[in-house]
py3Dmol code that shows the C-alpha trace and the ligand (Angstrom):
import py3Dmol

protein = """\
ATOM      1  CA  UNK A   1     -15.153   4.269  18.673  1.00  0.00           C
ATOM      2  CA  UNK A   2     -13.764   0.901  18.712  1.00  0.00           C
ATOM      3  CA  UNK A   3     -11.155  -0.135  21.180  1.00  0.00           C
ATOM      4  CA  UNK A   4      -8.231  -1.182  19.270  1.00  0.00           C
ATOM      5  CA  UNK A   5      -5.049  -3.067  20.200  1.00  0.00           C
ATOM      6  CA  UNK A   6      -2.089  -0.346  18.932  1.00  0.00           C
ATOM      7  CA  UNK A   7       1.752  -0.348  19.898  1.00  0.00           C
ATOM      8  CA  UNK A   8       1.471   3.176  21.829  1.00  0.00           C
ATOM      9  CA  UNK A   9      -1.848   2.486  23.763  1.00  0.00           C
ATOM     10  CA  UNK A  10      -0.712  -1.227  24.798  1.00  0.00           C
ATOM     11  CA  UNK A  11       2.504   0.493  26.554  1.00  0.00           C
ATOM     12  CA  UNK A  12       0.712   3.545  28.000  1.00  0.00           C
ATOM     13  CA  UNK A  13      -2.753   1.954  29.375  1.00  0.00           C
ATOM     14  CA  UNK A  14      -0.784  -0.816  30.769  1.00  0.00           C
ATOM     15  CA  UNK A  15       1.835   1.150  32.452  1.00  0.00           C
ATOM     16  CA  UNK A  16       0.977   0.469  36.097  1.00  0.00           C
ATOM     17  CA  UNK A  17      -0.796  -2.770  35.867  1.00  0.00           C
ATOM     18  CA  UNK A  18       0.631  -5.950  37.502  1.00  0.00           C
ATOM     19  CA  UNK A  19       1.645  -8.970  35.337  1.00  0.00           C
ATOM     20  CA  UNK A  20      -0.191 -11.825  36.221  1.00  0.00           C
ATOM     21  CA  UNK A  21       2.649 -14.230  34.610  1.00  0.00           C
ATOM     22  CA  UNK A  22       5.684 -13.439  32.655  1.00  0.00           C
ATOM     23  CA  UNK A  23       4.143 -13.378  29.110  1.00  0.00           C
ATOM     24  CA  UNK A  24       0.501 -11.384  30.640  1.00  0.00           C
ATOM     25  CA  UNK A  25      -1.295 -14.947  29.833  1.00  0.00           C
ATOM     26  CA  UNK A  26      -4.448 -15.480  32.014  1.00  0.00           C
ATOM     27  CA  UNK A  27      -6.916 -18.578  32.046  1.00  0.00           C
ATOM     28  CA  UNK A  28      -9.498 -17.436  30.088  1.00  0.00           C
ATOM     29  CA  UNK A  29     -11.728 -19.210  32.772  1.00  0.00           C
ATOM     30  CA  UNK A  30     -14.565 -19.821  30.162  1.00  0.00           C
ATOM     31  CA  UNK A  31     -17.086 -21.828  32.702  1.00  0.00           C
ATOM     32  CA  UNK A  32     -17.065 -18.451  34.507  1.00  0.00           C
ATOM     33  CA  UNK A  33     -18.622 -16.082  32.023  1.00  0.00           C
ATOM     34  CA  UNK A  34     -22.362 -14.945  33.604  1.00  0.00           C
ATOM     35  CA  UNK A  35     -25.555 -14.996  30.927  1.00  0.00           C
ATOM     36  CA  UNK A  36     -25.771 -11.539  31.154  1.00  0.00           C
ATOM     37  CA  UNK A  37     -22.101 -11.522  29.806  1.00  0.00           C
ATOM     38  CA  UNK A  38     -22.728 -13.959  27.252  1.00  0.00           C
ATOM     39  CA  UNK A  39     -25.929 -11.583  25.839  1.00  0.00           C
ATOM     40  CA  UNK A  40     -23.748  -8.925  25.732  1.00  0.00           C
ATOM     41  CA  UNK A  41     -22.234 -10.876  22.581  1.00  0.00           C
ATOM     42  CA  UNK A  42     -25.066 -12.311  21.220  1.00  0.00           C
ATOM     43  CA  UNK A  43     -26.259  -8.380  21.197  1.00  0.00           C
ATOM     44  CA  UNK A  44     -23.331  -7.522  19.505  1.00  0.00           C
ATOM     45  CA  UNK A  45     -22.683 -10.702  17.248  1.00  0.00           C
ATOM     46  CA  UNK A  46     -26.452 -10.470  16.140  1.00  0.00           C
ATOM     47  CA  UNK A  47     -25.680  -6.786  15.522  1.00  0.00           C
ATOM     48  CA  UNK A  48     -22.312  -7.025  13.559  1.00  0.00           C
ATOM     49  CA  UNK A  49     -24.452 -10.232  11.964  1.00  0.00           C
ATOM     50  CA  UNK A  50     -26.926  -7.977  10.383  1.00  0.00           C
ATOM     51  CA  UNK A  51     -24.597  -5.262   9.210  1.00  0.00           C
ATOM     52  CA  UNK A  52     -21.839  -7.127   7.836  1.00  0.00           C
ATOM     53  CA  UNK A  53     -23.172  -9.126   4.995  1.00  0.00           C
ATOM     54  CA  UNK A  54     -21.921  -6.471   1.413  1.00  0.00           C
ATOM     55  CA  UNK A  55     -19.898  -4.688   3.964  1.00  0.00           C
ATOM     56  CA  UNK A  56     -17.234  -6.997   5.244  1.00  0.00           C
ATOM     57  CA  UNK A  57     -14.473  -8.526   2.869  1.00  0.00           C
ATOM     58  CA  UNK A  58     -15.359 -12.038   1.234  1.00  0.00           C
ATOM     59  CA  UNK A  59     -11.927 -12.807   3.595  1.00  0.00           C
ATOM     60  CA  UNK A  60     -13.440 -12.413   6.691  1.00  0.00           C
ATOM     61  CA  UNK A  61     -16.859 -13.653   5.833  1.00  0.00           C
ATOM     62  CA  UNK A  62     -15.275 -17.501   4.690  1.00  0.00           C
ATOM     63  CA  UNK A  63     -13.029 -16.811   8.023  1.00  0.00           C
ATOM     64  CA  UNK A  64     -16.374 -16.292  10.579  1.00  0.00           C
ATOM     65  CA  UNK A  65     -17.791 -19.071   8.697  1.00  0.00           C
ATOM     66  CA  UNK A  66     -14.912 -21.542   9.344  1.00  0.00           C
ATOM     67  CA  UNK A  67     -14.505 -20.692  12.889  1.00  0.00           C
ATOM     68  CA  UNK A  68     -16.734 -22.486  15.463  1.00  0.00           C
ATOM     69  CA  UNK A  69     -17.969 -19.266  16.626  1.00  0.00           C
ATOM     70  CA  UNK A  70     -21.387 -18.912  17.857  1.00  0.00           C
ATOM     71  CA  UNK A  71     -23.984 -16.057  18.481  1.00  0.00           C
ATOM     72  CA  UNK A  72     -25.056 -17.014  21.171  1.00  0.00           C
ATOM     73  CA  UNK A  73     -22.028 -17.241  23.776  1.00  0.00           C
ATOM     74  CA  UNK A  74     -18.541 -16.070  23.893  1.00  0.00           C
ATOM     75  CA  UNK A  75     -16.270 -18.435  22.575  1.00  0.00           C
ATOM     76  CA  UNK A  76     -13.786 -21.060  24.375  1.00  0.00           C
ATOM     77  CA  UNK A  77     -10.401 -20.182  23.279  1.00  0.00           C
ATOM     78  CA  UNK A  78      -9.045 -23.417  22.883  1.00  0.00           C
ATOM     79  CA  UNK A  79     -11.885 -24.418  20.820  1.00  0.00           C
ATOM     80  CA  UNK A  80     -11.560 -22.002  18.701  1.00  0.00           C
ATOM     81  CA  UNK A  81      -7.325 -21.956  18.530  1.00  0.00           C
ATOM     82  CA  UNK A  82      -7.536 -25.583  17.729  1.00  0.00           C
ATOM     83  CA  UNK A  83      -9.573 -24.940  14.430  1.00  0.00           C
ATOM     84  CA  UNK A  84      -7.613 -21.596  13.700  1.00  0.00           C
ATOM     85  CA  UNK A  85      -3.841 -23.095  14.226  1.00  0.00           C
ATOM     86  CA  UNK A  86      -4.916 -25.872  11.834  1.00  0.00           C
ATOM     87  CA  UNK A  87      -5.407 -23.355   9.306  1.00  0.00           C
ATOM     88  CA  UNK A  88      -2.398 -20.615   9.774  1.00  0.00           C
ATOM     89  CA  UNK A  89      -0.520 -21.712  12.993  1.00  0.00           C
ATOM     90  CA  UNK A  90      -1.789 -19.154  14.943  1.00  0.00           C
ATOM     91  CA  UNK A  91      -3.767 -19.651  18.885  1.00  0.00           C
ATOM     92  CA  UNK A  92      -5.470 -16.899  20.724  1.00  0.00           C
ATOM     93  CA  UNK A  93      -4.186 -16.697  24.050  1.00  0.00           C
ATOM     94  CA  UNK A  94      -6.412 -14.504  27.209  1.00  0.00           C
ATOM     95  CA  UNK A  95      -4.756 -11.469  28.589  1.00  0.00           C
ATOM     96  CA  UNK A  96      -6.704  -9.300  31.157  1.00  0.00           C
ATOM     97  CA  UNK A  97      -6.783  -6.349  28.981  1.00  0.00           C
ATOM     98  CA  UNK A  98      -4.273  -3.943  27.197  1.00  0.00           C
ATOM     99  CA  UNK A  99      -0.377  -5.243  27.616  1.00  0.00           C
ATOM    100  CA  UNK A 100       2.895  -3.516  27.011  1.00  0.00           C
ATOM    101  CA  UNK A 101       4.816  -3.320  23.829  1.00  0.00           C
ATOM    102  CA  UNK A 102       7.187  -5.907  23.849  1.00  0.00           C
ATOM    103  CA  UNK A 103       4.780  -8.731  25.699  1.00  0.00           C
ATOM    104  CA  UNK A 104       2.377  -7.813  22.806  1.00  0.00           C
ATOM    105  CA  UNK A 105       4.881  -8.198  20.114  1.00  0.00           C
ATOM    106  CA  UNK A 106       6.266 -11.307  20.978  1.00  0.00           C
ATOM    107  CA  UNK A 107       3.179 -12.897  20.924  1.00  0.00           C
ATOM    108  CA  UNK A 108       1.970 -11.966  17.825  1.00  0.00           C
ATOM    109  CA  UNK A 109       5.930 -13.019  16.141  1.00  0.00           C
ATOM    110  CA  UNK A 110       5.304 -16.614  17.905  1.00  0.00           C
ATOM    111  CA  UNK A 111       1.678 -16.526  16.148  1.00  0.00           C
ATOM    112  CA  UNK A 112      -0.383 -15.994  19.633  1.00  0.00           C
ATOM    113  CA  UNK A 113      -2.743 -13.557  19.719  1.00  0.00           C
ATOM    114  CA  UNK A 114      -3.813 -11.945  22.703  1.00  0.00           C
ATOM    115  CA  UNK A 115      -7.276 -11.241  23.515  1.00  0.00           C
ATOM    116  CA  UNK A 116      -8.962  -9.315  26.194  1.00  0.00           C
ATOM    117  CA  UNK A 117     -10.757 -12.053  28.429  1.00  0.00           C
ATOM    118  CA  UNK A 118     -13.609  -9.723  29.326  1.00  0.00           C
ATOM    119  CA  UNK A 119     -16.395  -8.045  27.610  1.00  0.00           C
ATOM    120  CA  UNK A 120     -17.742  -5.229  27.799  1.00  0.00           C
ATOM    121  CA  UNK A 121     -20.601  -3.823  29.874  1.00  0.00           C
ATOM    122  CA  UNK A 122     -24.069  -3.616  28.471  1.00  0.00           C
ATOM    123  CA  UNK A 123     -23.835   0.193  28.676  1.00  0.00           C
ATOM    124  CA  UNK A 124     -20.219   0.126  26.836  1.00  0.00           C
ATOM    125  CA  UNK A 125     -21.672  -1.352  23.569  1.00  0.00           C
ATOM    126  CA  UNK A 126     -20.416   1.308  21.824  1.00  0.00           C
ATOM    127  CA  UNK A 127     -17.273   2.580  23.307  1.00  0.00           C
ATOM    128  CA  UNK A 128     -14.580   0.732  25.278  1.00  0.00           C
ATOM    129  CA  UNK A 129     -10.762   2.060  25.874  1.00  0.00           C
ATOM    130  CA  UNK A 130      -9.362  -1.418  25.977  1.00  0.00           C
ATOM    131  CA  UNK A 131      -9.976  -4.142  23.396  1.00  0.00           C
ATOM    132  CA  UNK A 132     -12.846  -6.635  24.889  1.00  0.00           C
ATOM    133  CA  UNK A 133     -13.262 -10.379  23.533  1.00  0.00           C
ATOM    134  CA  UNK A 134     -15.922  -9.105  21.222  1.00  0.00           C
ATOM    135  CA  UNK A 135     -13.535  -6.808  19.205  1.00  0.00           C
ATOM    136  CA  UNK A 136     -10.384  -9.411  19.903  1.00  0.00           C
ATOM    137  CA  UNK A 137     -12.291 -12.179  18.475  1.00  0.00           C
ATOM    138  CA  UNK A 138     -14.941 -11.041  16.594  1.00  0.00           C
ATOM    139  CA  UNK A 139     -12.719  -8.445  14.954  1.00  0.00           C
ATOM    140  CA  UNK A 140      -9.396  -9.834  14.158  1.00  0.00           C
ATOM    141  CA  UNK A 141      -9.563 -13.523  14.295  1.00  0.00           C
ATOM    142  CA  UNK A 142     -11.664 -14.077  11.462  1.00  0.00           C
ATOM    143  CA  UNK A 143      -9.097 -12.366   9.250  1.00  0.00           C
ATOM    144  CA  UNK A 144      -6.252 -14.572  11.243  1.00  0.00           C
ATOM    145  CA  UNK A 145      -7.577 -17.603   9.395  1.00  0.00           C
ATOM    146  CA  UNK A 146      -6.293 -15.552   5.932  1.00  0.00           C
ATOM    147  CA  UNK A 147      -2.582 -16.559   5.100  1.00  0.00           C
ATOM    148  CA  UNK A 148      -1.921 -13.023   4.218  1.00  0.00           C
ATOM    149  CA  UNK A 149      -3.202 -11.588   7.279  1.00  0.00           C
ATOM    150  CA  UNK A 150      -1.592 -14.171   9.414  1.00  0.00           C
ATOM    151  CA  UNK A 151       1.711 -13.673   8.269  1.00  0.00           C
ATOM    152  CA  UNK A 152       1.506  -9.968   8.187  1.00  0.00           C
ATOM    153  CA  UNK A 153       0.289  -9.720  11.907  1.00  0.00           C
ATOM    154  CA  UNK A 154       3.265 -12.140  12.775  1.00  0.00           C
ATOM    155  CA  UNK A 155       6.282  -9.792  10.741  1.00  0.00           C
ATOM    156  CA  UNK A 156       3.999  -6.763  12.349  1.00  0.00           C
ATOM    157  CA  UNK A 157       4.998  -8.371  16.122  1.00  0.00           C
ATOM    158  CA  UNK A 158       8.861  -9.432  14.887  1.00  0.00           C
ATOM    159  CA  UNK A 159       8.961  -5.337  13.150  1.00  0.00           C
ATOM    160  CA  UNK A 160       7.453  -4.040  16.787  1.00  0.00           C
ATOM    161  CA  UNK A 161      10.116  -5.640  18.731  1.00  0.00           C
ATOM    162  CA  UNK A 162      13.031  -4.291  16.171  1.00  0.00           C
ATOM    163  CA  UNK A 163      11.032  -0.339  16.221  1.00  0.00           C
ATOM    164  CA  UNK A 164      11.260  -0.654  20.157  1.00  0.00           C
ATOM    165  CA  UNK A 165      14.253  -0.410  20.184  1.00  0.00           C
ATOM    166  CA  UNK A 166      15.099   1.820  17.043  1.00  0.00           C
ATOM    167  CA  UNK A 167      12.829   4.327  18.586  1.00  0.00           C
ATOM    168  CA  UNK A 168      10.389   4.496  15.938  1.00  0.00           C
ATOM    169  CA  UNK A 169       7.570   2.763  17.342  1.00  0.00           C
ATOM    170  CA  UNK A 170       4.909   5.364  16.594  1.00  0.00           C
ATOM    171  CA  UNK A 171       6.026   5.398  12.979  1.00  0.00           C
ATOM    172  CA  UNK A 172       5.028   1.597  12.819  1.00  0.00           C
ATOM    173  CA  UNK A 173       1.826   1.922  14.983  1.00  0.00           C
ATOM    174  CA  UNK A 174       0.311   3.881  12.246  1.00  0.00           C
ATOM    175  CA  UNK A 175       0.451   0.967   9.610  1.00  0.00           C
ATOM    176  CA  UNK A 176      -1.090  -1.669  12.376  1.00  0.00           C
ATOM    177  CA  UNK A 177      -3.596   1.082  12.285  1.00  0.00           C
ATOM    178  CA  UNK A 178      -4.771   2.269   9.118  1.00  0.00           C
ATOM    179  CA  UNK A 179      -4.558  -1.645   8.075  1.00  0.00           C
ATOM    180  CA  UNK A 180      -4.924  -4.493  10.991  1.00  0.00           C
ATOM    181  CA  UNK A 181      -7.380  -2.103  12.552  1.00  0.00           C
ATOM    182  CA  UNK A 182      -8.907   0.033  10.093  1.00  0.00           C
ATOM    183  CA  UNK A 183      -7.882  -1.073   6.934  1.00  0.00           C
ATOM    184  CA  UNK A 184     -10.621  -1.322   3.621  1.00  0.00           C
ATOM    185  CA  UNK A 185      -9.865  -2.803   0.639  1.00  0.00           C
ATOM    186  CA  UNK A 186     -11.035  -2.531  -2.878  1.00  0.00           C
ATOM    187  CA  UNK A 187     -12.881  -6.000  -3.960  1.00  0.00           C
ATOM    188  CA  UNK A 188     -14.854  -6.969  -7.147  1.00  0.00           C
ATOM    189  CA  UNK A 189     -18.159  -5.515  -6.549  1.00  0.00           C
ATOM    190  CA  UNK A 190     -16.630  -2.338  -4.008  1.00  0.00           C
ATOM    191  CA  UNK A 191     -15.416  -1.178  -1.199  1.00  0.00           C
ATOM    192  CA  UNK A 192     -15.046  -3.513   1.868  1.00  0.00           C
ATOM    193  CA  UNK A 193     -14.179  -3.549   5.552  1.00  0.00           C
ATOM    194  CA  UNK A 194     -11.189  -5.861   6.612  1.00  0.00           C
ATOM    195  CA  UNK A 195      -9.834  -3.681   9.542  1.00  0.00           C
ATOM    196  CA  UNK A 196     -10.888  -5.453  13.137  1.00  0.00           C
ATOM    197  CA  UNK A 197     -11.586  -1.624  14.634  1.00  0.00           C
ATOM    198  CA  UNK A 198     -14.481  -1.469  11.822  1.00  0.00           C
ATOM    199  CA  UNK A 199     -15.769  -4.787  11.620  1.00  0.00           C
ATOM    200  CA  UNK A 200     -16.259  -4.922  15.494  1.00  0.00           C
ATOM    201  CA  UNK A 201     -18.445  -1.313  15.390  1.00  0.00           C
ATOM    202  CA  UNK A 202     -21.922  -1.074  14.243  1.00  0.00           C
ATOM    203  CA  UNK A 203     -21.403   2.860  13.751  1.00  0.00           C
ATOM    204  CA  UNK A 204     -18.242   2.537  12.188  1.00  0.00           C
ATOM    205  CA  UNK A 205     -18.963  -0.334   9.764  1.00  0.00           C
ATOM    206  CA  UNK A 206     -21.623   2.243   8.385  1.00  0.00           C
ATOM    207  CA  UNK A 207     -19.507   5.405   8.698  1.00  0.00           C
ATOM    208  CA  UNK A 208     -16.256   3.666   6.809  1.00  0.00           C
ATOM    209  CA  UNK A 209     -17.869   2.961   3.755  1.00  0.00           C
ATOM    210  CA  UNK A 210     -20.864   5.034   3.564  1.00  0.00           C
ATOM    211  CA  UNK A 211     -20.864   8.115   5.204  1.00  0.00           C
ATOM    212  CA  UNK A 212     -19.361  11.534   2.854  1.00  0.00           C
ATOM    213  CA  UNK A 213     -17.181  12.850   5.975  1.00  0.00           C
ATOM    214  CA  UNK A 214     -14.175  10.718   5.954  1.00  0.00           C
ATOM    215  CA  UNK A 215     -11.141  10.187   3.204  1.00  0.00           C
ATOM    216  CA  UNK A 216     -11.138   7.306   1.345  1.00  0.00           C
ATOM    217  CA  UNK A 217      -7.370   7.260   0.245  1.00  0.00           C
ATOM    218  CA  UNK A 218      -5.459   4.477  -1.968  1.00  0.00           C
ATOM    219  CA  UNK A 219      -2.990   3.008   0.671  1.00  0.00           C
ATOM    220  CA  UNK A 220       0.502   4.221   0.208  1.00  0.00           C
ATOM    221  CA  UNK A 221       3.031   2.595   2.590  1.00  0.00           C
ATOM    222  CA  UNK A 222       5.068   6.088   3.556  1.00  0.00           C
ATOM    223  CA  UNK A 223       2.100   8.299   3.561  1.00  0.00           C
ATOM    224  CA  UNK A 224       0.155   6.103   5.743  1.00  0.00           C
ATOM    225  CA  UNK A 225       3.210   6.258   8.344  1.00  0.00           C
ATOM    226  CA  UNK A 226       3.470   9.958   8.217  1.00  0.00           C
ATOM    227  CA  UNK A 227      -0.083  10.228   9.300  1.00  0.00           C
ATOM    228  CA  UNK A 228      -1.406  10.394  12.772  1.00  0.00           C
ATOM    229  CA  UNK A 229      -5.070   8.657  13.799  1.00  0.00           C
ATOM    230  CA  UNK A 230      -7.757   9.292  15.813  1.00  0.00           C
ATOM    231  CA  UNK A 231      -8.079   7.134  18.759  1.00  0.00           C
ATOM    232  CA  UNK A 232     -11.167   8.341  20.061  1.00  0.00           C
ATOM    233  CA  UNK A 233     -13.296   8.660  17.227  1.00  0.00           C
ATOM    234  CA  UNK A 234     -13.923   7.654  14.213  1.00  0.00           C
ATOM    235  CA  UNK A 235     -11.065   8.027  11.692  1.00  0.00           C
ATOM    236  CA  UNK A 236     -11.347  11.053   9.420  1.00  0.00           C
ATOM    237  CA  UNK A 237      -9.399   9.171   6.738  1.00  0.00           C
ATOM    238  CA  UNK A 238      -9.427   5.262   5.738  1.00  0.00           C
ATOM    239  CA  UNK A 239      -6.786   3.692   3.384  1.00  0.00           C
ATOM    240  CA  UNK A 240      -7.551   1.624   0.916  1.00  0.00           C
ATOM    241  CA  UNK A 241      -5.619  -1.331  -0.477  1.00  0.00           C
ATOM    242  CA  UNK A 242      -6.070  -2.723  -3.963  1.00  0.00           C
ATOM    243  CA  UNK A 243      -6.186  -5.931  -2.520  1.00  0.00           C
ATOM    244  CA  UNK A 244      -5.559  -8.176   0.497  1.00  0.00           C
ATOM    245  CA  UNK A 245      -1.963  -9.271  -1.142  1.00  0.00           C
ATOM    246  CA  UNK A 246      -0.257  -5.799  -0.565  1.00  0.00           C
ATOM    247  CA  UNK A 247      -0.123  -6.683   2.931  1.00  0.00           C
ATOM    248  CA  UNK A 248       2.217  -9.877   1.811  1.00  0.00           C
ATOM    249  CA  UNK A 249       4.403  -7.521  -0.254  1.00  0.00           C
ATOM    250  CA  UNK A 250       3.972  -5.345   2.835  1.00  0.00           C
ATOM    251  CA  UNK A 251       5.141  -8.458   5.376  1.00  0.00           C
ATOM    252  CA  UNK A 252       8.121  -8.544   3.281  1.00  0.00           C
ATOM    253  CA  UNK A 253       9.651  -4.750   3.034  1.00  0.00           C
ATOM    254  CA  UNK A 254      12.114  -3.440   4.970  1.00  0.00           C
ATOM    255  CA  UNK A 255      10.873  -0.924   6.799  1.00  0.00           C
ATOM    256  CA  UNK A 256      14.796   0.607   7.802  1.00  0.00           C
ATOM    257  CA  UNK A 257      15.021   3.064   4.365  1.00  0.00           C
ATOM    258  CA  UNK A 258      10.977   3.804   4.599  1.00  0.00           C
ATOM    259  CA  UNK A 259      11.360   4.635   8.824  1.00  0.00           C
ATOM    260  CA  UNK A 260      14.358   7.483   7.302  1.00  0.00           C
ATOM    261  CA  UNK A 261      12.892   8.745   4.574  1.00  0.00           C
ATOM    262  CA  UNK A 262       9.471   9.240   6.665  1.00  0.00           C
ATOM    263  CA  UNK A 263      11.152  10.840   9.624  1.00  0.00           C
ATOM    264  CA  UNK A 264      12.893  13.889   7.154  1.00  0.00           C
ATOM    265  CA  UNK A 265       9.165  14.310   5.982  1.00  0.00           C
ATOM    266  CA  UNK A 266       6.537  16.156   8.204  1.00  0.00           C
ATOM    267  CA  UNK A 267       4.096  14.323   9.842  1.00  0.00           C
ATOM    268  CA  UNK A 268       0.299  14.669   8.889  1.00  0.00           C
ATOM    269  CA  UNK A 269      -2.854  15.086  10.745  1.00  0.00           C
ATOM    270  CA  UNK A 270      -5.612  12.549  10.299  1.00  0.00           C
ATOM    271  CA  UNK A 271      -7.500  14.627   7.417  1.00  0.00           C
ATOM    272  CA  UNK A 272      -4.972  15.931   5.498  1.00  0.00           C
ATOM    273  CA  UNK A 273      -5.355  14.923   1.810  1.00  0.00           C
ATOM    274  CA  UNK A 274      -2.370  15.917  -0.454  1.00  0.00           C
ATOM    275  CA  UNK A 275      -2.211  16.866  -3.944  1.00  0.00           C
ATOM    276  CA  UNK A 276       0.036  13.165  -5.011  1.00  0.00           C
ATOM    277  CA  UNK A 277      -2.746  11.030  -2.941  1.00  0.00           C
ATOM    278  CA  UNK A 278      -4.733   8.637  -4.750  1.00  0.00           C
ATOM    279  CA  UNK A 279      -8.061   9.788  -3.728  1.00  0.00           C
ATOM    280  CA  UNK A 280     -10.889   7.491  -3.694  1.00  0.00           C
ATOM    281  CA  UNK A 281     -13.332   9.550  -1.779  1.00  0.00           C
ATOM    282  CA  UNK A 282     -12.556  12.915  -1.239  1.00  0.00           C
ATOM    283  CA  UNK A 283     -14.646  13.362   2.285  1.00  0.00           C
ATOM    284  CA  UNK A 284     -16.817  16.670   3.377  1.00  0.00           C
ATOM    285  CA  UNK A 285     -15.225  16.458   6.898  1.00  0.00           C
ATOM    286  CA  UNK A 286     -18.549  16.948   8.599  1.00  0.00           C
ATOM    287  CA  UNK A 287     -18.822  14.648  10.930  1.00  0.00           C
ATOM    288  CA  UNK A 288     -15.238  15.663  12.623  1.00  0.00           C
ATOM    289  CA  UNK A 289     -15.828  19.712  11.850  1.00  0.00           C
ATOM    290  CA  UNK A 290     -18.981  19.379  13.731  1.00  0.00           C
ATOM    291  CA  UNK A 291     -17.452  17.591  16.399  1.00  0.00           C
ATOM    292  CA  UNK A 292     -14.855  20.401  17.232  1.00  0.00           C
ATOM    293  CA  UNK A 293     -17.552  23.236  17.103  1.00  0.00           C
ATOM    294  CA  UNK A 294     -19.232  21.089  19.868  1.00  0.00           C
ATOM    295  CA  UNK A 295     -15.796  21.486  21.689  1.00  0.00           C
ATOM    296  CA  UNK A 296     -15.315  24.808  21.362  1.00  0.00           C
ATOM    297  CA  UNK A 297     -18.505  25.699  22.813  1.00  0.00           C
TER     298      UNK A 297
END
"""
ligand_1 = """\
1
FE2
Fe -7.546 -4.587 17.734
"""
view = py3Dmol.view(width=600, height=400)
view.addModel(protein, "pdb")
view.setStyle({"model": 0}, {"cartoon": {"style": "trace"}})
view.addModel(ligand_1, "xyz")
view.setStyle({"model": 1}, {"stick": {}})
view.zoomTo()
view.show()
């Protein structure tokens, strides 16, 4: 599973943490990274490297390509903010892991984007609870070089702060979710990966697109906030945008009438698939059915 920055998990997992400064910033305190830690990204650049190419949306590919990003070592932050706030204003700032809500918001509504400063252990490779600089960077700055994304991910922070406090927080999580982190989109020659949560996971860049368990829905605004997700696992449903522009329109909408109208409707578990869905894929539901017969024993 992919450690992946959401509203609810920020405020939870940092609950009794200490700030290190007001807004959670840390040096990032590059000169200090070991070579073992820097091979623990070349491992899993070269790995995402491999996988990527037909798999990942043209987006993110002209993003990675753009962005003085090596495979070799974990990048400098400021290096790599200078190139990316020439292109959509935005900087990556280092935090020491997950932060709560409203320092997290903010951020993102000034354009900052806050990345874990460590990475993971060479026996984590494949699972991490908090987001590492590999899925941070790897995973959602590419896509922060895209004017759509980048102005999304900024109304996403400016709609957190205003759920906060409307009490609808989880209702919002679930489209940072099933889009900033998990998100595919329909392109020219098929399905492709733009969520960071995918695009940072070997397994999961595989699973998403090519494996007949999960959903593969068309993305529908309300439906998509009615449903919960899997934070442990891979998803059991992915939504699907026509295109990278919906997430403009979506930067745009007021979310007020939607938050109603979803909260009179009942919620939906991650593999529902109702009869008014656009269905893409309908999945076999495997991979989770075998998971919970494993429990049960
Ligand atoms: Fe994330």
């Amino acid at each position: 599973m992919n450690a992946s920055a959401t509203a609810d998990k920020h405020g939870l997992a940092a609950g009794n943490a200490q700030p290190p400064s007001a807004d959670w910033t840390i040096d990032q305190g590059w000169s200090n990274y070991s070579a073992a830690e820097h091979a623990t990204w070349k491992t899993l650049f070269e790995r995402q490297s491999r996988l990527l190419p037909g798999r990942a949306c043209d987006e993110f590919v002209s993003g990675m390509k753009e962005l003085p990003l090596r495979h070799d070592e974990i990048p400098n932050f400021e290096q790599l903010s200078d190139v990316l706030e020439k292109r959509s204003g935005w900087r990556v700032v280092a935090v020491p892991g997950l932060v709560p809500d409203e320092v997290f918001f903010d951020h993102l509504a000034h354009r900052r984007f806050p990345a874990g400063q460590f990475i993971r252990r060479p026996d984590q490779l494949d699972y991490l609870e908090e987001p590492d600089v590999f899925h941070d960077v790897f995973g959602h700055v590419p896509m922060l070089m895209h004017p759509v994304m980048a102005e999304f991910i900024q109304a996403y922070g400016q709609g957190g702060l205003r759920a906060r406090q409307e009490g609808v927080l989880d209702l919002l999580a679930r489209v940072y979710w099933y889009t900033v982190e998990f998100g595919l989109v329909q392109q020219r020659d098929g399905l492709r990966i733009y969520g960071a949560g995918i695009v940072s996971s070997a397994t999961e860049s595989v699973f998403s697109l090519e494996d007949a368990s999960p959903n593969r829905i068309g993305f529908v605004l309300e439906r998509v906030m009615r449903t919960r997700y899997r934070i442990d696992d891979f998803q059991e449903s992915y939504f699907v945008l026509d295109n990278l522009e919906q997430l403009l329109a979506l930067a745009h909408t007021d979310f007020d009438p939607v938050y109603a109208r979803v909260q009179r409707e009942p919620t939906l578990v991650p593999g529902d698939v109702l009869p008014t869905d656009r269905v893409l894929t309908r999945g076999s539901g495997r991979y989770h059915a075998a998971k919970r017969a494993q429990e049960k024993t």
